[in-house]
Backbone bond lengths (Angstrom), bond angles and torsions (degrees), N, CA, C in turn:
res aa  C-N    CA-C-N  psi(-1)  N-CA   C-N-CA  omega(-1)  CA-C   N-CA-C  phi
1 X - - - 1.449 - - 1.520 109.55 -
2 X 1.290 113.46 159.97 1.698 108.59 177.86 1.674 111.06 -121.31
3 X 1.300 84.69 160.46 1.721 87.75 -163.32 1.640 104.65 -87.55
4 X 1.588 116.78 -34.10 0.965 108.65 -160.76 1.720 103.72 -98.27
5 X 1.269 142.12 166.62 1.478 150.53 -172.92 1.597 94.28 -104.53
6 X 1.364 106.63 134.31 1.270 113.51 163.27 1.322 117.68 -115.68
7 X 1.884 127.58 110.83 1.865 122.89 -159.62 1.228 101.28 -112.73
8 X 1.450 97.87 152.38 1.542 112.36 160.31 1.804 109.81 -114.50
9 X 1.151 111.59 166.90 1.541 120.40 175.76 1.535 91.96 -131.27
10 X 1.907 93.95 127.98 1.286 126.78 -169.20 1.236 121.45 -113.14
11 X 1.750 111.04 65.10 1.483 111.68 -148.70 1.935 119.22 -58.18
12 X 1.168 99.31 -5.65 1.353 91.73 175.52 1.892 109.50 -162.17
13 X 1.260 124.59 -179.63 1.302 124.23 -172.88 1.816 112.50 -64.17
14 X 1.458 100.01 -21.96 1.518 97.46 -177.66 1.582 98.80 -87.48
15 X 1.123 152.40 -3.71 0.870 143.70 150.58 1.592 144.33 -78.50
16 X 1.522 101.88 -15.83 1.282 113.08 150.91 1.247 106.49 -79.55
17 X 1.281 138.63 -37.09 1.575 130.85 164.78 1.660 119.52 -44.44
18 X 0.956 98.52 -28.69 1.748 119.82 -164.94 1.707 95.81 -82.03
19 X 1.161 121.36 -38.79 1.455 132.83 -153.73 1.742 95.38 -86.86
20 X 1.784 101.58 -50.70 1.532 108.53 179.05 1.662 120.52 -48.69
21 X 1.457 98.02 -26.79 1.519 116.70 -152.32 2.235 93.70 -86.67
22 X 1.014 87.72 -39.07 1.870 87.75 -179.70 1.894 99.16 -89.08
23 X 1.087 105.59 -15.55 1.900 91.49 -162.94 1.992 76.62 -85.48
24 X 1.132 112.65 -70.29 1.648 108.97 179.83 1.787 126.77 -25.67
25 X 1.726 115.32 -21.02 1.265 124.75 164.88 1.686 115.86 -73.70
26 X 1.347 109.35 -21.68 1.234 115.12 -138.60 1.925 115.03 -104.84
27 X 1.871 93.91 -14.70 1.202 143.01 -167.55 1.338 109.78 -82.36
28 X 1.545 115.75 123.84 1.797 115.96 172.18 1.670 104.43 -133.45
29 X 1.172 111.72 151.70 1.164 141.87 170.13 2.069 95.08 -29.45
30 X 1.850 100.22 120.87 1.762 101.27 -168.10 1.850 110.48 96.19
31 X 1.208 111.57 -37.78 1.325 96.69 175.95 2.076 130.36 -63.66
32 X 0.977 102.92 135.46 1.427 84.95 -173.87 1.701 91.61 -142.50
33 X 1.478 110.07 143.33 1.068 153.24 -154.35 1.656 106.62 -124.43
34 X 1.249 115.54 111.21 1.319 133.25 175.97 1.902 108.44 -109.55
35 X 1.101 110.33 122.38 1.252 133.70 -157.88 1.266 108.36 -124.04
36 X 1.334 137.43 78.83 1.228 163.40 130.06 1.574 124.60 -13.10
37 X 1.254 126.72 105.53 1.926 110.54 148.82 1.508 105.68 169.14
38 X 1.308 99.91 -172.60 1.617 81.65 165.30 1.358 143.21 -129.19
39 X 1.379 155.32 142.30 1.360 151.36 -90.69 1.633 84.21 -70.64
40 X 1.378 111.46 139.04 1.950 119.76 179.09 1.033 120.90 104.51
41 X 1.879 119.65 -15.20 1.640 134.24 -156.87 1.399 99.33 -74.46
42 X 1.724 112.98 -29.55 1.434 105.73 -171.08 1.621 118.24 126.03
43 X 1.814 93.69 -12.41 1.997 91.41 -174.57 1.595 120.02 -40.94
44 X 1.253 104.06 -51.63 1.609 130.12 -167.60 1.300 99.56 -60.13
45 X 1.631 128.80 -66.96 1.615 139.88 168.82 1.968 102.81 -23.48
46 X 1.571 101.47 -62.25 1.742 110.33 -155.67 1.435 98.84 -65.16
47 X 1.787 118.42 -40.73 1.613 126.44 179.45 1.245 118.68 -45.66
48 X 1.425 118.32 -63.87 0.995 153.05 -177.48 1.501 121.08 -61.75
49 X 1.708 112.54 -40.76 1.686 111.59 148.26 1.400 119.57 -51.60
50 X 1.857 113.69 -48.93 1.295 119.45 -167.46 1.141 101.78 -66.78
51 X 1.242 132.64 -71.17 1.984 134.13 -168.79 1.583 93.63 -40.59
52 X 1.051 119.49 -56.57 1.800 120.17 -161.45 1.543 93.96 -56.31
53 X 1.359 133.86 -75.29 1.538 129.25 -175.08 1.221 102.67 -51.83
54 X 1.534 152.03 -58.22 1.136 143.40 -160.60 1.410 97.57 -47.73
55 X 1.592 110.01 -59.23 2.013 120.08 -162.51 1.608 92.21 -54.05
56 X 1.412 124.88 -66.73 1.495 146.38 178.59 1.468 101.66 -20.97
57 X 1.453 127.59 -35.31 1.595 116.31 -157.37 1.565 91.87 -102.23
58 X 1.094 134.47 -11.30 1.824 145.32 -178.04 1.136 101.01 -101.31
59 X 1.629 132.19 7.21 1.316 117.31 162.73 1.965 94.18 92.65
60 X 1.193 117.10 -10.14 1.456 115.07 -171.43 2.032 120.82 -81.14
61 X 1.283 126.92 142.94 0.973 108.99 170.24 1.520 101.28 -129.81
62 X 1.259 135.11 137.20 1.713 130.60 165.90 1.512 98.50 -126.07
63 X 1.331 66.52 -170.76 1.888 77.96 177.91 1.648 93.42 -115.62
64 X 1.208 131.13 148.96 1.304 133.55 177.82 1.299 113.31 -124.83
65 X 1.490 128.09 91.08 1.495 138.54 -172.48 1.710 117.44 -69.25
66 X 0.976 131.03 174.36 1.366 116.63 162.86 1.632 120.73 -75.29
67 X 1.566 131.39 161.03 0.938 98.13 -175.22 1.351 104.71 -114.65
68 X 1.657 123.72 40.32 1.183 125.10 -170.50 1.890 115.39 -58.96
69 X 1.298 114.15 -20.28 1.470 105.78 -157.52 1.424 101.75 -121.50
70 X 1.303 119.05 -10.35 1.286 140.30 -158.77 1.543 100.75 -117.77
71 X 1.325 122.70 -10.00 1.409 137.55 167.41 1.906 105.58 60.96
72 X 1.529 106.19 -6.59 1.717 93.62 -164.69 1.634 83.06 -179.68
73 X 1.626 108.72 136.09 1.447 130.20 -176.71 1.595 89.50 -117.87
74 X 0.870 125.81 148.92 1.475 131.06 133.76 1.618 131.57 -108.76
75 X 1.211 118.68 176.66 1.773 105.96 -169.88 1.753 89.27 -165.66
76 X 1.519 106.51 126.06 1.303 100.37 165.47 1.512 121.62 -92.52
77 X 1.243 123.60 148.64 1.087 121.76 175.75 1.650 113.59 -160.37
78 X 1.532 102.34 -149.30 1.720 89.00 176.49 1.124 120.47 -69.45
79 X 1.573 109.70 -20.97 1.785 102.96 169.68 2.235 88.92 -147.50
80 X 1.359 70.16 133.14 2.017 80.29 -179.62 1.466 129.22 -30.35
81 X 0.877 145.42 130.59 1.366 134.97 -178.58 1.631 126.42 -131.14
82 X 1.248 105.05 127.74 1.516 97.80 -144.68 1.867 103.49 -126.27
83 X 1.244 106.06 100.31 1.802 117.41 -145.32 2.050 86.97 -86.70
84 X 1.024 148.93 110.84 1.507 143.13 156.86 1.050 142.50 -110.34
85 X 1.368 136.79 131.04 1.343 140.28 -135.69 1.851 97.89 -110.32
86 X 0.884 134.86 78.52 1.595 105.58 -169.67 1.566 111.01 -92.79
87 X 0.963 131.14 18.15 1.453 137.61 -168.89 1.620 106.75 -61.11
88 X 1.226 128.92 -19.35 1.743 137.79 159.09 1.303 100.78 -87.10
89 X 1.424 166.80 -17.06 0.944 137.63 -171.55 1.947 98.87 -88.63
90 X 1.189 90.39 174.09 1.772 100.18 -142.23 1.954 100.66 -133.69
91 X 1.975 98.62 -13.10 1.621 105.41 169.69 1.499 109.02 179.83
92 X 1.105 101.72 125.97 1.956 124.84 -172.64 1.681 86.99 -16.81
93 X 1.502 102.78 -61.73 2.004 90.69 -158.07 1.326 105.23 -59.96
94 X 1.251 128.64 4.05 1.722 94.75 163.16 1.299 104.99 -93.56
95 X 1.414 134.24 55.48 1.212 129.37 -174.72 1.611 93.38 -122.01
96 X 1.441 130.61 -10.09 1.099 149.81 -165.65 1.953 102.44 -78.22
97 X 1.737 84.85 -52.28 1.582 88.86 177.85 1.397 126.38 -72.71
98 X 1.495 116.46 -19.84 1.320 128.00 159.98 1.294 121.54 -53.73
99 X 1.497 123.28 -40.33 1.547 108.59 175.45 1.527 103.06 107.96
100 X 1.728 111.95 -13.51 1.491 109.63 -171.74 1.832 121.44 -66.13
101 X 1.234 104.00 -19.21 1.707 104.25 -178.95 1.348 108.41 -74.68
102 X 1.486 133.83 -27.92 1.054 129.30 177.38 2.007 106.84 -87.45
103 X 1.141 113.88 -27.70 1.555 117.09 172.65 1.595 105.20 -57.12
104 X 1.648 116.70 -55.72 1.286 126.09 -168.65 1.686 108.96 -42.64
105 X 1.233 107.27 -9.38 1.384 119.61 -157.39 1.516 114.18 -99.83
106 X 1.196 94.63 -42.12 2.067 125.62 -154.17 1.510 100.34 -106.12
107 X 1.635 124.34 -62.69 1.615 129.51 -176.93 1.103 138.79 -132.40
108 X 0.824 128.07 134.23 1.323 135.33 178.49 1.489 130.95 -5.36
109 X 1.798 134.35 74.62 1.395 105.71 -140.68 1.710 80.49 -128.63
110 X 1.731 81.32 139.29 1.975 106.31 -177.66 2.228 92.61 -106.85
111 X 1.101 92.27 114.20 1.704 108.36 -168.34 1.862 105.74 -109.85
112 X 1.886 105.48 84.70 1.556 92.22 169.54 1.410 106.38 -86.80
113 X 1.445 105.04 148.64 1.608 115.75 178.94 1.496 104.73 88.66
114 X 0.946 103.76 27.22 1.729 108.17 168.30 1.649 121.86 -41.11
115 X 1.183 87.76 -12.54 2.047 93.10 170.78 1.300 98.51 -61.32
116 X 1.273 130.92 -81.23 1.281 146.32 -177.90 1.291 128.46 -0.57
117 X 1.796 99.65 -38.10 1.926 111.30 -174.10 1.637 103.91 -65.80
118 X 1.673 114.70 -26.89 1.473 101.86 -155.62 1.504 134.61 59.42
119 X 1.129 114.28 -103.08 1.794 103.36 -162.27 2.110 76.50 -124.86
120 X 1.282 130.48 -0.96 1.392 125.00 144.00 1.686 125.26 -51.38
121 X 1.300 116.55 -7.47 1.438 97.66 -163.68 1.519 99.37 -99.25
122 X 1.684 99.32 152.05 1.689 103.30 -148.25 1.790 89.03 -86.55
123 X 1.315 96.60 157.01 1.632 110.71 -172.37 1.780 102.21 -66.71
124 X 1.079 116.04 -31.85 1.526 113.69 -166.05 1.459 116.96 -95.48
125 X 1.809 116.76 14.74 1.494 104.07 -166.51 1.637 92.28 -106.53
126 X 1.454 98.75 -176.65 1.716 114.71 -138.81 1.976 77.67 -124.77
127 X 1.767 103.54 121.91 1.420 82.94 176.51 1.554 91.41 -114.51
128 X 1.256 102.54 153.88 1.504 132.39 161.80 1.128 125.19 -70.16
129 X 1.318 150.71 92.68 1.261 145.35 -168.99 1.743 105.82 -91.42
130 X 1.758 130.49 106.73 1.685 102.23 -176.01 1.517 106.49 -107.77
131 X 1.214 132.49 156.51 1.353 110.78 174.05 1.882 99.46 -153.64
132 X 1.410 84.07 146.82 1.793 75.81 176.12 1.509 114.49 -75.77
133 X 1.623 118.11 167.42 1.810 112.06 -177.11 2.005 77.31 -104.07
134 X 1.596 83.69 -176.93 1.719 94.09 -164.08 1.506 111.27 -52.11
135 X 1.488 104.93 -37.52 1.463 113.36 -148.45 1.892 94.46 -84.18
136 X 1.574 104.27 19.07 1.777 98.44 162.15 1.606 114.66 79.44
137 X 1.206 136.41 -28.05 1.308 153.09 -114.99 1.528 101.39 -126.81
138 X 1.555 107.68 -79.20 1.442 141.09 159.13 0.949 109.05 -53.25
139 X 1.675 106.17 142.03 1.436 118.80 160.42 1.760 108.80 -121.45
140 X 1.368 98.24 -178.35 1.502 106.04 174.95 1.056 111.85 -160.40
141 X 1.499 125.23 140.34 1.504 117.41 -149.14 1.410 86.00 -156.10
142 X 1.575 104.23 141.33 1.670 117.24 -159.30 1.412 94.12 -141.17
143 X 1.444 107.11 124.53 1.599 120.46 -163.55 1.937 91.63 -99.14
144 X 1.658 114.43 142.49 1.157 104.41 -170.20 1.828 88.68 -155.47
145 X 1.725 110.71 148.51 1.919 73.55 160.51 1.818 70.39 136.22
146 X 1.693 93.36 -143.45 1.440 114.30 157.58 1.419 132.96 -52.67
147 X 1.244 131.26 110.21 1.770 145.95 -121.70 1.643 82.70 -114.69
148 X 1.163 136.00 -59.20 1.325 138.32 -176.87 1.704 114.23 -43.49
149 X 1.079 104.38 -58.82 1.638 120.60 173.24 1.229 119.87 -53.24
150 X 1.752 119.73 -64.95 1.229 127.61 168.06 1.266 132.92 -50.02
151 X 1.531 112.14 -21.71 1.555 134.26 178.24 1.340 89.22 -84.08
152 X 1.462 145.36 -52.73 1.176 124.95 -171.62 1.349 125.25 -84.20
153 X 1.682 102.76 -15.03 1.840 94.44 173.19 1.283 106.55 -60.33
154 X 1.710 107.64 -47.63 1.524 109.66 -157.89 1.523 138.87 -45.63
155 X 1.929 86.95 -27.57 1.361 131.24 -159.91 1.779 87.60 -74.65
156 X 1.544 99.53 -65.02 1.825 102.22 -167.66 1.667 87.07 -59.54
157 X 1.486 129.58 -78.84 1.604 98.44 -153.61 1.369 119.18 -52.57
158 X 1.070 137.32 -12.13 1.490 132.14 -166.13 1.629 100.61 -92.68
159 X 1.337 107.02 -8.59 1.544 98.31 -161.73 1.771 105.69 -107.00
């Protein structure tokens, strides 16, 4: 894990789109993505870019809803992708009935409310930190977690 956060500033919604669109290239089957902030930060926006370009490059188009009520989206593609909202669950073991410990394993999983896993959350995922800047508008999002990954998003957007 790494100690230090590495951020970007996401001056507007097409740019968290922009961000979804390279982290979704970059992604293999086991990676999981913890998505951090609070309701407005942008989780749903960045998910929802990424699944759409991932489906988009397989020739795929869906519609990608939130998965607040539905607790868990899935999306087929070249490797499964499994988008989850846990912000209603109320204790890690209902994470059992979700199916997510065996996903964490198999596809691609984007995790808002990453509090929720408890002493479930897998040692190797990459969390997302999003947060709005004062002026409401902007966001800023601080990659922390898995050091391998984050070193290489940073690398493609900066480059």
């Amino acid at each position: 894990m790494q100690s230090r956060a590495l951020c970007l500033n996401l001056p507007d919604p097409d740019a968290t789109s922009r961000l979804g669109a390279v982290v979704s290239e970059m992604l293999g089957c086991g990676d999981v993505l913890l998505l951090e902030g609070q309701i407005g930060a942008g989780k749903t926006h960045f998910a929802r870019a990424l699944i759409q370009h991932r489906l988009a490059a397989q020739g795929l188009h869906e519609d990608v809803p939130s998965p607040t009520f539905t607790l868990v989206q899935t999306y087929e593609a070249d490797c499964e992708i499994w988008h989850a909202d846990l912000y209603r669950l109320t204790h890690p073991d209902e994470l059992f009935e979700l199916g997510l410990e065996a996903a964490f394993e198999s596809a691609i999983c984007l995790i808002e409310w990453p509090d929720r896993l408890g002493s479930n959350t897998p040692e190797n995922a990459l969390k997302l930190s999003f947060d709005l800047t004062d002026d409401g508008h902007a966001r800023r999002v601080c990659l922390s977690g898995n050091t391998d990954l984050a070193a290489r998003i940073m690398e493609r957007w900066n480059g």
